[in-house]
Each structure stands twice: as structure tokens, then as C-alpha cells.
C-alpha positions as CSV (number, residue, x, y, z in Angstrom):
1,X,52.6,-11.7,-37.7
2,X,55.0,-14.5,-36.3
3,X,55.6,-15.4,-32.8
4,X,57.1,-18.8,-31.4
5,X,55.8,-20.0,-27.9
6,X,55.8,-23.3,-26.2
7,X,53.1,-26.3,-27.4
8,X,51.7,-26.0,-23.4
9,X,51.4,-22.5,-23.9
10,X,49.5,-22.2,-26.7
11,X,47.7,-25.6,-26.3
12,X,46.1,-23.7,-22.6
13,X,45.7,-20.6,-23.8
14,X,43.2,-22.3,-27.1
15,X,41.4,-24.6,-24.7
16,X,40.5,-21.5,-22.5
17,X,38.8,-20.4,-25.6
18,X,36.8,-23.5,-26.3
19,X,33.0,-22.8,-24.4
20,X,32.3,-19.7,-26.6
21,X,33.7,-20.4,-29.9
22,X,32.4,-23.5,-32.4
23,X,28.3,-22.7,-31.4
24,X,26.0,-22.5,-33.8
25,X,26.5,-19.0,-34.9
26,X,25.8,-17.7,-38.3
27,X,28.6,-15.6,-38.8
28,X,31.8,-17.8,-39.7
29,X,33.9,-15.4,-37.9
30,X,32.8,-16.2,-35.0
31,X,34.2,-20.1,-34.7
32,X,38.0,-18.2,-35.3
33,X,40.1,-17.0,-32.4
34,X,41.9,-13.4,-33.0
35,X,45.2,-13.8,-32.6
36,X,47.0,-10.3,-31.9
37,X,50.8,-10.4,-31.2
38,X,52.9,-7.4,-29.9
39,X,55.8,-6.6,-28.6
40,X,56.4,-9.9,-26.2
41,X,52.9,-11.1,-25.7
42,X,50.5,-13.1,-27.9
43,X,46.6,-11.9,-26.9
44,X,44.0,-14.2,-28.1
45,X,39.9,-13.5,-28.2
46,X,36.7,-15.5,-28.9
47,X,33.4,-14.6,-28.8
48,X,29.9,-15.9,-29.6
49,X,28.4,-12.3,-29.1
50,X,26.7,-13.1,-26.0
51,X,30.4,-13.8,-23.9
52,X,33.8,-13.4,-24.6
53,X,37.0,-14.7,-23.4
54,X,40.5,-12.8,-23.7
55,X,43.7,-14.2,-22.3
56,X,47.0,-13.2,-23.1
57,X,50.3,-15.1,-22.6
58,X,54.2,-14.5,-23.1
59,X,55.6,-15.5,-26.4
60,X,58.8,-14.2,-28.5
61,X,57.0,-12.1,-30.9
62,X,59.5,-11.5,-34.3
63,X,56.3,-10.1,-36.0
64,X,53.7,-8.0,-35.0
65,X,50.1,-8.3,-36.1
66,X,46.7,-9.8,-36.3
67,X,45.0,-12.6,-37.9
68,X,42.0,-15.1,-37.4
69,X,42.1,-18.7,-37.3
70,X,39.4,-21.4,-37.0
71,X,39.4,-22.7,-33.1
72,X,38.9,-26.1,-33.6
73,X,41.1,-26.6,-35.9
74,X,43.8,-25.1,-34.2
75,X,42.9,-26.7,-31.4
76,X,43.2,-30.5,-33.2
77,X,46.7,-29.2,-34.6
78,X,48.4,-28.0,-31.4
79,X,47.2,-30.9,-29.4
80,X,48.3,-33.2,-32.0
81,X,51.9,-31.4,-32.2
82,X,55.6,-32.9,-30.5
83,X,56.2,-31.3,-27.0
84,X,58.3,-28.6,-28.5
85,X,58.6,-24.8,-29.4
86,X,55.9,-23.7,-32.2
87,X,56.1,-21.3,-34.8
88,X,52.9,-19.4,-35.9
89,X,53.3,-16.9,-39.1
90,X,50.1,-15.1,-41.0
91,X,50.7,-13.0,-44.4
92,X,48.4,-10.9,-45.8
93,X,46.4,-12.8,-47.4
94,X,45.0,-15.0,-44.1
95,X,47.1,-17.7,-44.6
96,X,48.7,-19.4,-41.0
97,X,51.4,-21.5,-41.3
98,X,52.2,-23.7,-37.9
99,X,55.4,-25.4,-38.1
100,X,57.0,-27.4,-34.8
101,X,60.4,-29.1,-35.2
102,X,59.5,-30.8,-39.0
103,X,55.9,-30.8,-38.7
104,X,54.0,-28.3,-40.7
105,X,50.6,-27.4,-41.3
106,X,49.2,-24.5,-43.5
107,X,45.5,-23.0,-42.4
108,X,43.4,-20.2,-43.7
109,X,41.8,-18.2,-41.8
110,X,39.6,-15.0,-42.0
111,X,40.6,-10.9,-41.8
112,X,41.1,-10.1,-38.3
113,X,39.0,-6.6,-39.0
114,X,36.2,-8.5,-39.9
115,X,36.8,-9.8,-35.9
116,X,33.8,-8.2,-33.1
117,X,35.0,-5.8,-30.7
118,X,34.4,-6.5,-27.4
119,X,33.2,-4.1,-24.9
120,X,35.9,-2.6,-22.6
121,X,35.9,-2.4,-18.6
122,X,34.9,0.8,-17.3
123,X,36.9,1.2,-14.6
124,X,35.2,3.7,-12.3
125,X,32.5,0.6,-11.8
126,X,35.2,-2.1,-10.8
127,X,35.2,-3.6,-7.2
128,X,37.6,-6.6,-6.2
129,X,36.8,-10.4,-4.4
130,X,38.8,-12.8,-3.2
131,X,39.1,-15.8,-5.8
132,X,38.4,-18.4,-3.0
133,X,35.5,-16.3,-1.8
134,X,34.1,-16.0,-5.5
135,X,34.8,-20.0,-6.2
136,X,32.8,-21.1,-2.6
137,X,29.9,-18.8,-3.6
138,X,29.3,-20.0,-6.8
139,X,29.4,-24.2,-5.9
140,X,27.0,-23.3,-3.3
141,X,24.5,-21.4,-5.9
142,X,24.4,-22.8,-9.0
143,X,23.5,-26.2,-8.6
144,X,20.5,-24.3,-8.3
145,X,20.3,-22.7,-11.6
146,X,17.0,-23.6,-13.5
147,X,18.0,-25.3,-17.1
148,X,14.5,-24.3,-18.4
149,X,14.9,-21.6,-21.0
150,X,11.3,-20.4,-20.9
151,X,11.9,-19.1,-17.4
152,X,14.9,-16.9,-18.5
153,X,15.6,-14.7,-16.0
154,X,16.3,-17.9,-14.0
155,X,19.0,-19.4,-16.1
156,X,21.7,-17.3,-14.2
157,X,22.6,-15.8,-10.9
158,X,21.6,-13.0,-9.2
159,X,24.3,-11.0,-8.1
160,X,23.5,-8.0,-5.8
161,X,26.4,-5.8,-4.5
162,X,25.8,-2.9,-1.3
163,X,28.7,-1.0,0.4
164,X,31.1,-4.3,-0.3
165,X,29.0,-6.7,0.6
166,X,27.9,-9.2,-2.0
167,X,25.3,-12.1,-2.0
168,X,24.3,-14.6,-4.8
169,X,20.6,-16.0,-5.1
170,X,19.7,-18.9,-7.6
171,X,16.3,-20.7,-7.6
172,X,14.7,-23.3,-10.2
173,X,11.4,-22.7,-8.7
174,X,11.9,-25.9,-6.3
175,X,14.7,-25.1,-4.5
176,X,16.4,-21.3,-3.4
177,X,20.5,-21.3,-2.9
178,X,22.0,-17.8,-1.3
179,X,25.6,-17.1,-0.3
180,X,26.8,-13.9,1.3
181,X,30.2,-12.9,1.2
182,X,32.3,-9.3,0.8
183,X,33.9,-7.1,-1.7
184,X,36.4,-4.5,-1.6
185,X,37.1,-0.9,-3.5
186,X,33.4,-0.7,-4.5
187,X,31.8,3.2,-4.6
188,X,28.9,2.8,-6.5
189,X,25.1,2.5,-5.4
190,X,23.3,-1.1,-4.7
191,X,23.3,-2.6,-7.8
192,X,21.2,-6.3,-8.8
193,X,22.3,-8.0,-12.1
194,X,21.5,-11.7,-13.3
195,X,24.3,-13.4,-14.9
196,X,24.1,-16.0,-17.5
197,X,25.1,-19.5,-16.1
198,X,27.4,-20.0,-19.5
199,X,30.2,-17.3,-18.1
200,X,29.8,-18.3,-14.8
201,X,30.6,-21.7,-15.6
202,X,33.7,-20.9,-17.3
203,X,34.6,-18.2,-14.7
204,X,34.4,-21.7,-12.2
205,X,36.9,-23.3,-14.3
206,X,39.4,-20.9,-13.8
207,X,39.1,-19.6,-10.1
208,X,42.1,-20.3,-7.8
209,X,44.7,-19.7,-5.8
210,X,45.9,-16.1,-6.5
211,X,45.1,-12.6,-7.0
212,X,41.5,-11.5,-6.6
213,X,39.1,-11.3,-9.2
214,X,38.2,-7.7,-10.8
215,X,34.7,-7.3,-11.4
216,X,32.8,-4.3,-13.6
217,X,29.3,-4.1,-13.7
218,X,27.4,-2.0,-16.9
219,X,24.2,-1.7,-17.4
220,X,24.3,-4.8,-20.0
221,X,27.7,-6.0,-19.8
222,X,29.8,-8.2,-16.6
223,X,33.4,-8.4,-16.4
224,X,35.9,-10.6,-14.6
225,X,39.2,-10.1,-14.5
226,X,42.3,-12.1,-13.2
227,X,45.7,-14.2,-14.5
228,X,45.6,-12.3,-17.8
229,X,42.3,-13.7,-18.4
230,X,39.2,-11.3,-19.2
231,X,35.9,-13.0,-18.8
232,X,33.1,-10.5,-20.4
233,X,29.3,-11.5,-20.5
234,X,26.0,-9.8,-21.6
235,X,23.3,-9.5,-18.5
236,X,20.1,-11.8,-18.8
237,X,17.3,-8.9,-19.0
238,X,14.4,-9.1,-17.0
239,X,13.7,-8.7,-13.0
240,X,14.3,-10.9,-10.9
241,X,11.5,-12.6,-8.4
242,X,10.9,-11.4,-5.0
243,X,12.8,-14.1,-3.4
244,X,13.5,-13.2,-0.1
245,X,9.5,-13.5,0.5
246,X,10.5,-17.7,0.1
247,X,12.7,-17.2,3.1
248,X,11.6,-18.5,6.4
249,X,10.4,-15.5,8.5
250,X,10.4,-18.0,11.7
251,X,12.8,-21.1,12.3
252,X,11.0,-24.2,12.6
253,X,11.9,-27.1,14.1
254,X,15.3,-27.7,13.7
255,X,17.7,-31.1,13.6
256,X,21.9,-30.7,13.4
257,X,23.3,-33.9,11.2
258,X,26.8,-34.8,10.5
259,X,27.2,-33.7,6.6
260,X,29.0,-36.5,5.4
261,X,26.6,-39.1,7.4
262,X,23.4,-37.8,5.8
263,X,25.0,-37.5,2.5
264,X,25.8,-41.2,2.7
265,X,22.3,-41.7,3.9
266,X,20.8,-40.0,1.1
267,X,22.9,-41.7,-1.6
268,X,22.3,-44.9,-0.6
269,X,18.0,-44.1,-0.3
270,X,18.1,-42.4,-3.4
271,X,19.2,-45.8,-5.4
272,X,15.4,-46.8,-4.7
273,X,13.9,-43.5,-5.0
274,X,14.2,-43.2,-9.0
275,X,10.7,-44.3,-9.6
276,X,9.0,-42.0,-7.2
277,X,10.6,-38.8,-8.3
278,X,13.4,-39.1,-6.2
279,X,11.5,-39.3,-3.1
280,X,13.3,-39.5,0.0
281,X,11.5,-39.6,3.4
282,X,13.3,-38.0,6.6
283,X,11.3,-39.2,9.6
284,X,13.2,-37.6,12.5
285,X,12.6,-38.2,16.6
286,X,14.6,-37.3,19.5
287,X,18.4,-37.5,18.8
288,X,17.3,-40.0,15.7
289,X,17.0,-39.8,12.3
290,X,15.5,-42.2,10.0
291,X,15.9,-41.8,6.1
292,X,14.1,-44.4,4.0
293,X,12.9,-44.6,0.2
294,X,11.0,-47.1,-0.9
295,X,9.8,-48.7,-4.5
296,X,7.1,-51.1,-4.2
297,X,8.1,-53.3,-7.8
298,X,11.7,-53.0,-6.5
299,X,12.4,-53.1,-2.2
300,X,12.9,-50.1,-0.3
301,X,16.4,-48.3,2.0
302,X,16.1,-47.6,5.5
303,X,18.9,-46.3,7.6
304,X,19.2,-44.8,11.1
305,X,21.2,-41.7,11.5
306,X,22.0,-39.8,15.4
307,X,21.0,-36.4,15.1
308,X,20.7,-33.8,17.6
309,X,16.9,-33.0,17.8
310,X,14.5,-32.8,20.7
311,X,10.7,-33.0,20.2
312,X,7.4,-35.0,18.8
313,X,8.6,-37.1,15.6
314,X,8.2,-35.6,12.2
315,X,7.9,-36.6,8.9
316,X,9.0,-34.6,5.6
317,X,10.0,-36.0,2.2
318,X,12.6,-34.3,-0.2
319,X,13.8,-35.0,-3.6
320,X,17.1,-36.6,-3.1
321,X,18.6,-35.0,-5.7
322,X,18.0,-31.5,-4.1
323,X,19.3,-32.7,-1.0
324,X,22.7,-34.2,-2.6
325,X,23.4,-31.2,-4.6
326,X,23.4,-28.9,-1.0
327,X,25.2,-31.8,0.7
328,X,28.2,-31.6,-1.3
329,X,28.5,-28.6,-1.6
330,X,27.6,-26.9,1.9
331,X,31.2,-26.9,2.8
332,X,30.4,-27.6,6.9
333,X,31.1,-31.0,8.5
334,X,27.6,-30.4,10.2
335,X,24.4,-29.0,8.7
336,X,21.2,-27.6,10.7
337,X,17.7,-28.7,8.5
338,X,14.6,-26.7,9.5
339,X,10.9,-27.5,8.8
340,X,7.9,-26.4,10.0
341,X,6.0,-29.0,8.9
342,X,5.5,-31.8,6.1
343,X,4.3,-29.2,3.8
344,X,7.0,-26.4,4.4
345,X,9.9,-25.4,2.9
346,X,13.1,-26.8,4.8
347,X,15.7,-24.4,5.6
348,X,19.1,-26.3,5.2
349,X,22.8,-24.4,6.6
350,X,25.8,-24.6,7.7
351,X,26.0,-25.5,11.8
352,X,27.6,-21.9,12.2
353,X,24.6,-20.5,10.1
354,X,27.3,-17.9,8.5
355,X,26.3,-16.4,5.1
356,X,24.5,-19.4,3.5
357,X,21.4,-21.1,3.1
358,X,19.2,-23.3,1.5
359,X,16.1,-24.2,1.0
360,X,13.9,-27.2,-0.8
361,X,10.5,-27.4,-0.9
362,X,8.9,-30.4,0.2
363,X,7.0,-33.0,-2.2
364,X,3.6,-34.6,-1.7
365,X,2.8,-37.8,-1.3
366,X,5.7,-39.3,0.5
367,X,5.1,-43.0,1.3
């Protein structure tokens, strides 16, 4: 094999590869890239055998063939290289020599059969979303995603596709994020996968402007497709919980804020709400807002908000973490909070109310 590309090129196209390659897997083939060149493109593959990344990008290709080369290390070399064209040769015996203008460095590297395959699309399952859509729905879910790994089937999304229309549910057991949005070209039946949030973090990094994103769903496996990147992920295994019985049946009292106001608001309580578990009181009366957080070793916030709310005051206190992470995110220059009560879930959403909501539960004790 021997190609020559540009140092951007290839410095990109490694980074890309960088969240699923370097773990702490036991096989050793598993922190190299596979580097396949052929006719004029260079196609290069990690894995950590739960995900996998392909990209491919152009490159003048005098050689074709395979080898394997350690990712980090060829990510130290390239970035380290002069801005200029880079030469990349394998023999038989594993050996990559990188030379750019008079720099050269000489790497060994492992046999590219020894490499995992990686499951291919099946394409009579694909359906098609916008790249904006897909981006929006995920800032506005997984913020949500529970970190705890002893609740598994909560480390991911929930992804539920009918008749084009999709919808995306995430819950850490405190607090319940779902987006609607729409699909195209799908022909299948309902289908309800979890996805892992490690893909979906790296499909984040890489949304845009652009095409749309092709998406194929297996009964283990997720794809993504878009730019000449392949994003391919195993499904977390396990249902799901019921989580449209957390939803609201009835609106309950109900208060519209200026988003940018109450995040403010919020920011500025929560820097005396660390020692109470984040505890931010919203006290709210007619066409007022109070929000207040208070520390009795260190002083307490209190700031007055106008609001658009009619009715007997009411008092409900919310982690202020919870509240921040829907805040800047919600994407809606006004936000509508509903609560029944000091003891009920609030319901926050967009002032249209169009395809998203969120809601917190409430904690104890608020002073």
C-alpha cells in the first residue's frame, strides 16, 4: 500500500477515529486503525467491538492495499508533521513508513486480516432525517442520559420510529427529556431501540449542515450514515420503562418566562445552592416570579423575574442543575413551566409547545 494525501486530511480523518480506539480493550488490534487504500480513496476503520467508525477521504493512491497502524501513535505523528503533502507506504511485513518533505518516521503495525469486520447496513431497513433535525433532538435529550451503569438500559436513548415520525426519550430517574420530530423513506413496522450514549455522542460531533443522515436499524446493530462517515453501534439490551405513565395526564398551573431571563436567574441562585443539593426555590404570584437559593453558613440569592401567570402564589423547588441543562438547550426564547403542586413533577416546553418537553421532579425540603 502507498497513498500521499494532505497533513489536514489525514490529521481529520485520524481524530474522527479517536472515541473508540485506545480503550482498555484486550485485544491489541483493537487500538490500530485499518487503513485500506483503492483506487483514489483512503477508507479508514476503528472499532472497540461495541461501536465503530468508518470514514473515507480522497487521496492519490499509487498502491493499493491494507495495513493496521496503532491510533495514537499516528495520531502524535501526523499532528506533529510540517503542513505539507504526506506519504504513507506498508510492506508485507507491517512495517508503515510516513515520510512528509524530510521528516520520516517508521511504525509497525499489525496484519490487517487480523482487523474485526464490521457489520454492514442492511438497506431494506434504512430511513433518512434531516441533520439539523437529528442535532436539535439530541441536545434536547441527552443531557438527560443517566451516567449510572447499574441502570443500563438508561445509559442511552430511546429511539422509537412509526410511519416517519420519530421521537427520542431519555430519563435519569429525576428528570424525563422527549423530542418529536420526522423521518422519511421508512417502510418498516414501529420499531423502539435504546442507543448507547458513546455513539451518540460522537454522532453529535459530527452533525451539520448538509445531507441527511441515513439511519438502519437491526435487531442489535444502529447505523448512521453521512459525509463519507459510517457511524455503527451495538443496541443496549433490555426494555425500556413505561415512560409515558411520568407524563402529565392534566396541565397544571402554568407560568410563561423569558428563557434567557430565568436562565440568568437560575445561574446566579445556583452559586448559593451547592450545599443544599442544588436547591433552587421558584415562588411564583401573579405576573411575578421570585427565584431564591439560600445557604445558611454562606448568604442566600433572591431575584424577581415578570412572568405571565395568573392565580394564588406557589411554591416549588428544583435542582438548578436540572433546570440549567433544559434552559440551554430548549431552543425557544420563552418557555411555559407547569406544576401541580410542590410535590409534582413540572412540565417545562417550548411557548409553542411543538414536539418537546420536559419534565423535573421536584425536591423536598426546600427552604
Amino acid at each position: 500500500m502507498k497513498i500521499v494525501c494532505s497533513k489536514s486530511t489525514l490529521l481529520k480523518a485520524v481524530q474522527l477515529m479517536r472515541s473508540v480506539t485506545g480503550g482498555k480493550g484486550t485485544l491489541p488490534i483493537l487500538s490500530n486503525l485499518l487503513m485500506e487504500a483503492s483506487q483514489d480513496r483512503v477508507q479508514l476503520t476503528a472499532t472497540d467491538l461495541e461501536a465503530g467508525i468508518r470514514h473515507s477521504f480522497p487521496a492519490q493512491v499509487d498502491q493499493v492495499g491494507a495495513c493496521t497502524i496503532p491510533a495514537r501513535k499516528l495520531g502524535d505523528i501526523v499532528r506533529e508533521l510540517p503542513p505539507a503533502e504526506v506519504e504513507m507506504e506498508a510492506d508485507e511485513e507491517n512495517k508503515i513508513t510516513i515520510t512528509c518533505q524530510k521528516v520520516t518516521f517508521k511504525i509497525v503495525g499489525l496484519p490487517s486480516g487480523e482487523f474485526p469486520t464490521l457489520p454492514e447496513i442492511e438497506r431494506a431497513n434504512t430511513f433518512k432525517i434531516n441533520q439539523n433535525l437529528l442535532a436539535d433532538m439530541l441536545r434536547k435529550t441527552t443531557f438527560a442520559i443517566t451516567h449510572d451503569e447499574t441502570r443500563y438500559v438508561l445509559n442511552g436513548i430511546y429511539f422509537i420510529i412509526d410511519q416517519n415520525k420519530i421521537r427520542m426519550v431519555a430519563t435519569d430517574g429525576h428528570r424525563l427529556a422527549i423530542a418529536d420530530g420526522q423521518a422519511s423513506s421508512y417502510r418498516g413496522e414501529k420499531k423502539g431501540v435504546v442507543i448507547p450514549h458513546k455513539i451518540l455522542n460522537e454522532l453529535s460531533r459530527n452533525l451539520g449542515e448538509g445531507e441527511e443522515v441515513e439511519v438502519a436499524i437491526t435487531p442489535n446493530q444502529i447505523f448512521f450514515r453521512m459525509n463519507n462517515l459510517t457511524l455503527t453501534s451495538r443496541l443496549i439490551e433490555g426494555e425500556f420503562p413505561n415512560y409515558e405513565q411520568i407524563v402529565p395526564k392534566e396541565a397544571g398551573r402554568r407560568m410563561r418566562v423569558e428563557t434567557a431571563k430565568l436562565l440568568e436567574a437560575v445561574r446566579r441562585a445556583a452559586l448559593f445552592a451547592e450545599a443544599r443539593g442544588n436547591a433552587v426555590n421558584l415562588i411564583v404570584s401573579t405576573n411575578k416570579l421570585v427565584v431564591e437559593a439560600q445557604t445558611p453558613e454562606l448568604g442566600e440569592a433572591y431575584e424577581e423575574i415578570d412572568v405571565a401567570f395568573e392565580g394564588e402564589e406557589s411554591r416549588v423547588t428544583y435542582n438548578a442543575r436540572y433546570l440549567l441543562d433544559v434552559l440551554k438547550n430548549i431552543g425557544s426564547s420563552e418557555v411555559d413551566i407547569e406544576f401541580a403542586g410542590p410535590l409534582s413533577p413540572g412540565v417545562v416546553r417550548p411557548s409553542d409547545g411543538h414536539g418537546y418537553l420536559c419534565i423535573i421532579m421536584p425536591m423536598r425540603g426546600g427552604s
